[in-house]
Phi, psi and omega in degrees: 000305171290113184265016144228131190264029178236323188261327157057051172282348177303274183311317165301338178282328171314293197295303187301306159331311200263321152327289147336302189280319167318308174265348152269356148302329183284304195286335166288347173260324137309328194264306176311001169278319182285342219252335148096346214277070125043259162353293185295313175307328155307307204307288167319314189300311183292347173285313169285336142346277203301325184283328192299309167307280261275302186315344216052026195282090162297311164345273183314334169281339173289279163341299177314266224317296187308324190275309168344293172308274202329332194276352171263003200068037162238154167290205207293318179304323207065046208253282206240126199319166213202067215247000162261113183300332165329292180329274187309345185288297170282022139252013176265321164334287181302331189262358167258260265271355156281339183271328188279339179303284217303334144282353162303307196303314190291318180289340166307286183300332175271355152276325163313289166332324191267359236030031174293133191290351152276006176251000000 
């Protein structure tokens, strides 16, 4: 993908994108937490899915997939309904704030991969 493989600049403008789109899909899903809105937080999950999947952070995409289900009232699977918003509302607390460590952990390790000089 990269044609230099010491500067990986291709690949890095990718990456460095998804930081970006990451952490702000984490603070709009801060506010729709507070905000109780369900709906929208299905929404976040399934976008950061996607982005999530395309890098291959499976970790992060598996979270993304739950929280998607859970903002729709299904469970962690999306198999079988889920019809009280309490419930789903605290496990969509708990699988973003698991989603964000696990994104924590992966931007760490992918800033290393680039050299980046703040870590």
């Amino acid at each position: 993908m990269d044609d230099d493989e010491d500067e990986r600049e291709f690949s890095r403008s990718i990456v460095y994108d998804f930081f970006t789109q990451a952490a702000d899909t984490f603070r709009k899903m801060d506010e729709k937490l507070e905000e109780k809105d369900l709906e929208q937080l299905s929404a976040l999950g399934h976008f950061l899915k996607g982005s999530s999947a395309t890098l291959g952070l499976n970790k992060v995409k598996d979270s993304c997939e739950k929280i998607q289900h859970f903002g729709a009232h299904k469970d962690e699977t999306g198999t079988k309904e889920e019809p009280d918003d309490e419930i789903c509302l605290s496990r969509l607390k708990t699988t973003i704030a698991q989603a964000k460590q696990e994104y924590a952990e992966v931007e760490i390790a992918l800033k290393k991969f680039y050299h980046d000089p703040e870590v």
